[in-house]
C-alpha positions in Angstrom: -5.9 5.4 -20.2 -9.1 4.8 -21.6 -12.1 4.4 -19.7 -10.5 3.5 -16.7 -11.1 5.9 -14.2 -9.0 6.1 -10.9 -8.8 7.5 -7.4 -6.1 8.5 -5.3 -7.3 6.1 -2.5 -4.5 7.6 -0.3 -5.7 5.9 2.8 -5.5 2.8 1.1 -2.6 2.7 -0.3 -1.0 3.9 3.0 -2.3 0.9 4.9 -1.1 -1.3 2.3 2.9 0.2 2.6 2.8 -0.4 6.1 1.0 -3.7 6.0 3.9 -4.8 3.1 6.5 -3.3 5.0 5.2 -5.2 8.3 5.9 -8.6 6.5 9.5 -7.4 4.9 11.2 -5.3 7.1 11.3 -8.2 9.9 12.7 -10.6 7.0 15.5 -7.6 6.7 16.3 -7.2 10.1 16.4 -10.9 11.3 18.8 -11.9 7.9 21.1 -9.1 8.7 20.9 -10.7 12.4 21.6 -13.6 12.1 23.7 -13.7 8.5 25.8 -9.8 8.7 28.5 -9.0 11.2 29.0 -6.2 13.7 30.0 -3.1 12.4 31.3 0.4 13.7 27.9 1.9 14.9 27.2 -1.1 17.0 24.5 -2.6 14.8 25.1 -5.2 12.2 25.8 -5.3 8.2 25.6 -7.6 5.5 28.0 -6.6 2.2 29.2 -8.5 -1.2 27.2 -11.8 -1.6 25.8 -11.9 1.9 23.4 -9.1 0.6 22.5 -10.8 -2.5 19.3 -12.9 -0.4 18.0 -9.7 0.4 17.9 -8.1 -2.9 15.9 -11.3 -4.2 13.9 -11.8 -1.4 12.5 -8.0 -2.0 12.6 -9.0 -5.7 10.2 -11.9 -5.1 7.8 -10.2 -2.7 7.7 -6.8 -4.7 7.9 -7.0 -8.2 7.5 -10.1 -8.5 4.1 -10.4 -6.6 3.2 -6.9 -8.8 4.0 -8.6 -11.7 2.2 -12.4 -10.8 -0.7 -11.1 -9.1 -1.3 -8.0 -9.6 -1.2 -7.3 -5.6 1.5 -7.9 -2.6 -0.5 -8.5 0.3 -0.9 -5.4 1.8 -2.6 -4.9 -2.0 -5.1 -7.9 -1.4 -6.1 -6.6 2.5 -7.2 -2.9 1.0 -8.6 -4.5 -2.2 -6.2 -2.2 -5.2 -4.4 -3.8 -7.6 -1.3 -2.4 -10.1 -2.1 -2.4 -13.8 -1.0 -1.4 -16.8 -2.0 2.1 -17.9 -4.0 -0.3 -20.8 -5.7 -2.1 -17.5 -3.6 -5.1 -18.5 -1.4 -7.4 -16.0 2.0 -5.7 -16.0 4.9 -7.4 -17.1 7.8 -8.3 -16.0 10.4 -5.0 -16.5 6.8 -2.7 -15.8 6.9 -4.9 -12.0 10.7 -4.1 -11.1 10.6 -0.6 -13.0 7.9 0.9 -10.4 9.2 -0.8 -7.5 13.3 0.3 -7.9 12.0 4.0 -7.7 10.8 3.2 -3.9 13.8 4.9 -2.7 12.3 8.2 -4.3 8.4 7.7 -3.5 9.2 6.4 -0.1 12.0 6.0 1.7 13.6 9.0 1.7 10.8 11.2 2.2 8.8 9.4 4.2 6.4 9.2 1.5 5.8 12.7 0.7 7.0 12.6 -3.1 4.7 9.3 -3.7 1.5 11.7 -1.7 2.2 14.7 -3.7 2.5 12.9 -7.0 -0.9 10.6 -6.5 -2.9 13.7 -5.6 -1.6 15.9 -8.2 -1.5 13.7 -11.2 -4.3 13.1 -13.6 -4.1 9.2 -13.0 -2.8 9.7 -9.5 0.3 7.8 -10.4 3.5 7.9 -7.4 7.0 8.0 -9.5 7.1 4.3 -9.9 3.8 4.4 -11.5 4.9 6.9 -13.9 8.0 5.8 -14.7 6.1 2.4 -15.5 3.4 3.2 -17.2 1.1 1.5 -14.3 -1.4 2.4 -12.0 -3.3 1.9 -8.7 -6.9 0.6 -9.3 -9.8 -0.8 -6.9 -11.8 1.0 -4.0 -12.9 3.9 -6.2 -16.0 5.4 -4.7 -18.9 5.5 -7.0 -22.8 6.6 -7.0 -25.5 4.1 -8.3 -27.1 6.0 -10.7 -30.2 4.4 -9.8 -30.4 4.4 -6.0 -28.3 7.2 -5.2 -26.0 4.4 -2.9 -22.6 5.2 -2.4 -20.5 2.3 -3.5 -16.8 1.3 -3.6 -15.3 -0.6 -6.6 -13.2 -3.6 -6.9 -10.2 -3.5 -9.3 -12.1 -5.7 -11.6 -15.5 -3.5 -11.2 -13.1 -0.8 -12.2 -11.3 -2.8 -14.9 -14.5 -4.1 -16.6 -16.2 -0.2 -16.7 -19.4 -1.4 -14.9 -20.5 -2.8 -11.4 -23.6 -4.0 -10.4 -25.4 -2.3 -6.9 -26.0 -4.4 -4.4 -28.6 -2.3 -2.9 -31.0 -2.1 -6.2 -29.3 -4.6 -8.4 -29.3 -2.5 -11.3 -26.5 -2.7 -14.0 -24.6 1.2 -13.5 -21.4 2.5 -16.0 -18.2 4.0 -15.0 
């Protein structure tokens, strides 16, 4: 990963599960509403081609957002962005590789795997990251090295290796 220097950004990238899962899970719940029948526990479940919507509705917000954009929207509200490890848009099988590990990094742990694995890897990387070869960029904090101002990056600040401070408008190096 050369010259691109991350942060774990936890905070961030918190707000921006719950913000993405916000939008989704009501998608989920209201199509196995109104499209799956009743089952034994008293809820309702959708099976065989009834579920096959919900697999490519996740498929087009997830890694396919990932993979267009860079960002779901959770992404853009915090201001990160997935890249390749090169700093290079991901691509296509990069998108759905990090995202089909979510049941690992998320789900069943309640996010404790993905924590544990962005704080204690050297390009604090969840399992999807690794696995894919991406990572989380944008909101690193930085110090001009002119003005002493504390500053936070955008993905491209972070991408690019330099940022400009607003507070003395001096060029400052990653």
């Amino acid at each position: 990963m050369p010259g691109i220097k991350t942060q774990a950004n936890i905070k961030n990238r918190v707000i921006a599960t719950i913000i993405d899962f916000v939008i989704y899970l009501p998608i989920w719940i209201g199509y196995i509403y109104l499209f799956g029948e009743p089952n034994d526990d008293g809820g309702y479940s959708v099976s065989g081609w009834t579920g096959l919507p919900l697999l490519l509705i996740w498929a087009i917000y997830f890694p396919g957002m990932e993979r267009y954009r860079g960002q779901t929207i959770g992404h853009i509200f915090v201001g990160l962005k997935v890249v390749d490890v090169s700093g290079q848009s991901l691509g296509t099988m990069q998108a759905f590789k990090r995202r089909i590990l979510d049941f690992i990094d998320l789900f069943g742990t309640f996010g404790l795997i993905a924590y544990i694995t962005v704080k204690n890897s050297d390009k604090h990387q969840r399992v999807g990251d690794i696995f894919a070869h991406t990572i989380v960029i944008g909101g690193e904090t930085v110090k001009c090295r002119h003005c002493a101002e504390i500053l936070k990056l955008t993905p491209d600040d972070t991408l690019n290796g330099f940022y400009d401070c607003p507070n003395c408008e001096k060029k400052n190096q990653n």
